[in-house]
N, C-alpha and C positions, 0 to 999 in steps of 0.2 A: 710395420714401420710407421705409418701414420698415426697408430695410437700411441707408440714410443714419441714422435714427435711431439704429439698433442698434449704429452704429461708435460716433453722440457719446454713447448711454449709456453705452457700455467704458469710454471712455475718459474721460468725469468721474461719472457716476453709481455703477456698478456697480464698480470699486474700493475705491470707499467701502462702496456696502452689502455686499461680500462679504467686506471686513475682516476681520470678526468671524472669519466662517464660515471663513475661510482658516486660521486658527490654528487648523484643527481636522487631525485626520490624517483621511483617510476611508477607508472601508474596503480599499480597494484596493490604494492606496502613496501613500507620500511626495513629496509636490511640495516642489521648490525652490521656491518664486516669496518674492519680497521687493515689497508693496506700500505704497505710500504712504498711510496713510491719514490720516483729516481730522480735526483737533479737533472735540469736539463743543461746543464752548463759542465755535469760529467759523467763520466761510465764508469760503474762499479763492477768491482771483482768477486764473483761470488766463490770464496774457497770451497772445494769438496777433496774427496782420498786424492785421485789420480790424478787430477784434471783440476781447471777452472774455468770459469764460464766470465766473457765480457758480455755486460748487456747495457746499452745505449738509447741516447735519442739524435736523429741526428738533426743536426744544427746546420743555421744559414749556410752557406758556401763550402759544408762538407759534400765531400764523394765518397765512395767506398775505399777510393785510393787511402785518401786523406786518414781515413776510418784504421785502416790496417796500419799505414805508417805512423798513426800517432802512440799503437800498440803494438808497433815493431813487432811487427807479424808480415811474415814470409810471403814477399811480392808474389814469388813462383806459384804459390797455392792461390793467391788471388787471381791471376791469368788463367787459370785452370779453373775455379770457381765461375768466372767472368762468362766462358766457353762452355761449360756445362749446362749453366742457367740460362741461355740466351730462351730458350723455348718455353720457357715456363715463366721467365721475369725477366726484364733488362735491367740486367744491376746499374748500368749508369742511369738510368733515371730518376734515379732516389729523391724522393724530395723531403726537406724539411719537415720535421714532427716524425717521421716515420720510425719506427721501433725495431731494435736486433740484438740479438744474442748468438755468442761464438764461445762455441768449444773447447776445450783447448787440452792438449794431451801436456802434464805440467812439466814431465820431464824434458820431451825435445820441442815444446813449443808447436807442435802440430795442429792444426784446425781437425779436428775428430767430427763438427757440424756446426754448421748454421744456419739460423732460421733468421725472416726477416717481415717483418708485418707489411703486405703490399696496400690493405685496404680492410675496411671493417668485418669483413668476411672471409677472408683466405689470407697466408701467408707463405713462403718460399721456404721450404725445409731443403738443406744441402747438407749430404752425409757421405763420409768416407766409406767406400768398400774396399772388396780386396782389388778391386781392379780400376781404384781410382775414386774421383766425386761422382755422385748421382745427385741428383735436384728434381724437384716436384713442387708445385702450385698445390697446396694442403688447403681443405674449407676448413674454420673455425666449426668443431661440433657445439653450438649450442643447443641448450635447452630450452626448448621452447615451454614457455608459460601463458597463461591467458587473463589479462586484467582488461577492468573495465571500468569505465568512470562517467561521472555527469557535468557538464560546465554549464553554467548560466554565461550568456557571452555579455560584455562588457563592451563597446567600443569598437572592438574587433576579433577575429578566433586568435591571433598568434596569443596576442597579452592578457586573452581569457585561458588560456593554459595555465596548468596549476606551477608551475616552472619556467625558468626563464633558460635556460640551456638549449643550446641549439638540439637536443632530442627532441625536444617539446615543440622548437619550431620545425623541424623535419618530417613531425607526423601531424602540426598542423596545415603543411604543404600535402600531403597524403590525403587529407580528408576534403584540402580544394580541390584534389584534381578529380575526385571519386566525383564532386557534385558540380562540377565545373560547367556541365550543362543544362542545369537547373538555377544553380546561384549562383550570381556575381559577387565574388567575394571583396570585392572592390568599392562596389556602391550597394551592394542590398542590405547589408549584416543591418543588424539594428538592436538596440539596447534593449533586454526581453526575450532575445532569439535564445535556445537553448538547443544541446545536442548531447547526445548518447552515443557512447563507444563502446565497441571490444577488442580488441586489439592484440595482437602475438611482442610478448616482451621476451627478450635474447637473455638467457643466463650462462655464467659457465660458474657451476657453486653457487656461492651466494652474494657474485658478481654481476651487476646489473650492466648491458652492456646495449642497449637499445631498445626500440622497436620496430617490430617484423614487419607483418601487413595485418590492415585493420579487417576484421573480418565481416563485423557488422557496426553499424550506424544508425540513430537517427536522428534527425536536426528538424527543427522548426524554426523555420524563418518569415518573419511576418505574419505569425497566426497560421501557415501553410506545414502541415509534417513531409519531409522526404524520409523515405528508407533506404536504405542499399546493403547487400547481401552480397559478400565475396562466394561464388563459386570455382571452384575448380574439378571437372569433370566431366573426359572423354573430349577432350581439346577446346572448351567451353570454359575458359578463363575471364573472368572482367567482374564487374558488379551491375548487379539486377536489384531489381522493384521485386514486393513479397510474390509479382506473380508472374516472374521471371522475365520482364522484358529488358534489356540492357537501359543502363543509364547512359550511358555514352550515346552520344546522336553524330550523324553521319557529318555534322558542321558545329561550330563553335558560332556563336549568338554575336557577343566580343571578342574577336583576335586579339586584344592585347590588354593590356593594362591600363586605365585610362584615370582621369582626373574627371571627367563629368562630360555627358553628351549635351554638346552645343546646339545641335540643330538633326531635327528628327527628319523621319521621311512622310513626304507631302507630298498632293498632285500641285499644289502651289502655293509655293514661297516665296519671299518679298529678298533676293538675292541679295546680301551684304555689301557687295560690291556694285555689280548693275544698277543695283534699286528697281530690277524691275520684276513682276511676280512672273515664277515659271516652275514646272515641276523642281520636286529634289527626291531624286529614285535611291537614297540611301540614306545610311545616320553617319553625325559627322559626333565622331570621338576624340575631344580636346584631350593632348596629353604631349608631354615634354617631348621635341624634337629628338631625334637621334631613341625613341622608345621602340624595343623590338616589337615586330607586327609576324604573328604566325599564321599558319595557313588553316584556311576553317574547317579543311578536309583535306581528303587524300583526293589526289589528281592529277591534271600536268596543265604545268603553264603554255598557254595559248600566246598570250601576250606578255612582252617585258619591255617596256620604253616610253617615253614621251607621248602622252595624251591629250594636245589640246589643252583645255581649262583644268585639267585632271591632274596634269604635274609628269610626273615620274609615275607610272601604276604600272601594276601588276592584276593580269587575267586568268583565272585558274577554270579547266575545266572538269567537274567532278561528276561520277555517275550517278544515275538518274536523273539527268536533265538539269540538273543545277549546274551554276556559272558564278564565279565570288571575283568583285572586284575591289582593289585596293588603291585608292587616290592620292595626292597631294605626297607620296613619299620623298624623301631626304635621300636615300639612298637604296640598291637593290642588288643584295648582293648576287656575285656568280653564279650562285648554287638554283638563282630562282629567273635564268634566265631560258627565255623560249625555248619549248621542248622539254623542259627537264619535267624529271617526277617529283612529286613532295608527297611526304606524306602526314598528318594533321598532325600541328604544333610545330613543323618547322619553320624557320625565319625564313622571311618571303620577301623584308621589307622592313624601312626604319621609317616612323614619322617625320615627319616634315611639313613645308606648307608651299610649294614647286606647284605652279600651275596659278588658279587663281581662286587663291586663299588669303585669308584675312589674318589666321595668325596657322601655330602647327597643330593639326588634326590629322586622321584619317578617315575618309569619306570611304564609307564601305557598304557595298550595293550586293545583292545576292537574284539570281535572274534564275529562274522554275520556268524550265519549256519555253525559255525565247522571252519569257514577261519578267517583271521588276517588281520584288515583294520585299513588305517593310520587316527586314531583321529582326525587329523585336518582336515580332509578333507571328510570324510563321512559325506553321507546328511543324519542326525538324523529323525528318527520318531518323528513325534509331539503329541501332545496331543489332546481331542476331539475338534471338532470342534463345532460353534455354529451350530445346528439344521436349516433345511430349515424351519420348521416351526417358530421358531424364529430370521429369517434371515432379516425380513424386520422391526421388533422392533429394533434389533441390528443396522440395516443400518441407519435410522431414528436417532439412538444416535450418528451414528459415523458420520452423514453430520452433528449434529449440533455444535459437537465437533470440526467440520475439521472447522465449519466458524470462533469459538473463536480462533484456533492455527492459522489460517492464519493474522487475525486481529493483533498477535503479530510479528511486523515488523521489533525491533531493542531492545537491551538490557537494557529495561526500566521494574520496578515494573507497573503491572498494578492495576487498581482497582477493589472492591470489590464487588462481587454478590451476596446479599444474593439467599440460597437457600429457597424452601419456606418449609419445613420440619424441625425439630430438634430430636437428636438421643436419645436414651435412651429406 
């Protein structure tokens, strides 16, 4: 059933949703393919013998209702489709841009199956039996391929992407979050920086339909080289350095996003507002009021509320002896209120400047065994490391990895490898 499915999605769903994506170049190379693609302002009838197939996009302020009565197609089998699907998809939550294709038996107008694109990766296949609909959440079988390319960065990583399509900026986000503990992709990047990738590209044919996960990397940033090596193996998931330590550290340096650090950490500073000198046990992060502030680690909140000169802050307590604190916020939402668990990267907190602050920052202090050490410069705890017992698989990946990034010599697309596996 699901490879019967997977042919009728090609061949009326998935040309439509990969349209877009098609007009992209991907990192690899150039596909010829010329496809048809669908108004979005209508649904086309594809005739075949028996049958005919509706396949759509759906538009602003359609529902599925709306969908069936505009094709006077039989309320009863909708309520019955409705009922079937509930475990697998909520058909009323359709939203806008979403893609579908319906069956249809030509003599009496019957739904014979419908599929429905929930998300880049799976879609909803519903088929008549003899004892009624059945429905299933079906993954997209793509074919995984392997490209790999070299950027000179420009300005920034998003607009040094060889492409401006939001792919290009989705695995530019991919490749901040892999080094997010090494570089601030916000204030380090620098004109000269350059970076090497491998990356998993999505095909169905010779339909380009995204990208996977990057496998390997390397960037240089201010004359300094990082590497990172995706492993998977024996529940040792994440990205490691050639000699297997994780890149991921147990705290984040910057929780947030920031415009520029106003004021470092000192045993004494000349206070903006006091005017008089006195320690500053943190770094203060200028950046637009109301800008999410994430949590530096996994832990739980000790403290949520009004601090004195501090404003609105939030206290996280995280293991080994580490303590993160968050000042001057604007606001704190429920989720990060005393007691609760967080785990790193969730919203803890919005900037502001509550307390006594000069304009909106975040003052963010980080305490090791009871004492107060300057953020930017503590050497962070990392994350597990690969196993000796899986240390010589892992090596084994990462030489054969090192010979593709070296082979990339100058800021050219390269060509495509397939891999010999497909996902699903």
């Amino acid at each position: 059933m699901k490879r019967l499915s997977l042919i009728l999605l090609t061949l009326t769903i998935l040309p439509f949703f990969l349209s877009e994506k098609n007009s992209i170049e991907p990192a690899s190379a150039k596909a010829d393919v010329t496809i048809e693609t669908l108004s979005e302002n209508a649904a086309e009838s594809i005739p075949e013998s028996n049958s005919r197939t509706i396949a759509g996009i759906v538009q602003s302020k359609e529902t599925l209702d709306s969908i069936f009565r505009k094709h006077k197609l039989k309320q009863a089998e909708l309520s019955k489709i409705y009922h079937t699907s509930k475990k697998a998809f909520n058909l009323s939550k359709i939203s806008v841009g979403s893609v579908y294709s319906i069956d249809l038996d030509k003599n009496e107008n019957t739904i014979q199956s419908l599929q429905f694109g929930i998300d880049d990766d799976s879609f909803l296949n519903v088929v008549r039996g003899p004892e009624g609909f059945k429905s299933e959440k079906v993954k997209v079988d793509y074919e995984i391929r392997i490209g790999s390319f070299y950027l000179d960065i420009k300005d920034n990583l998003s607009s040094s992407m060889p492409g401006t399509h939001k792919e290009y900026s989705k695995l530019a986000l991919k490749l901040s979050d892999i080094y997010a503990w090494d570089i601030d992709f916000s204030n380090d990047i620098k004109n000269g920086d350059a970076v090497k990738i491998i990356v998993e590209e999505l095909w169905i044919g010779e339909a380009f339909n995204g990208f996977g996960d990057i496998l390997a990397a390397e960037f240089i940033n201010n004359g300094t080289m990082y590497k990172a090596y995706r492993y998977d193996g024996d529940g040792y998931t994440g990205y490691y350095d050639s000699e297997g330590k994780s890149l991921k550290k147990a705290l984040l340096r910057s929780p947030l996003k920031f415009k520029y650090i106003s004021s470092h950490f000192s045993k004494r500073r000349l206070h903006p507002k006091l005017k008089i000198y006195r320690p500053h046990l943190g770094v203060d992060y200028a950046a637009a009021t109301g800008t999410p502030i994430s949590s530096a680690g996994s832990g739980k909140v000790v403290y949520s509320g009004r601090k004195g000169q501090m404003g609105k802050m939030v206290r996280i307590k995280h293991p080994g002896g580490y303590e993160t604190y968050y000042g001057h916020l604007s606001r704190i939402p429920r989720s990060a209120k005393k007691g609760a668990k967080v785990s790193q990267g969730d919203i803890i907190g919005y900037v502001g400047s509550t307390g006594m602050a000069t304009g909106p920052h975040l003052d963010y202090r980080i305490k090791v065994n009871g004492k107060f050490v300057n953020p930017l410069k503590i050497k962070l705890p990392r994350g597990t490391s690969v196993p000796q017992t899986l240390f010589s698989e892992f090596k084994s990946i990462v030489n054969s990895f090192d010979v593709r990034l070296a082979s990339l010599i100058r800021p050219v697309i390269a060509l495509t490898e397939k891999k010999n596996k497909t996902s699903g």
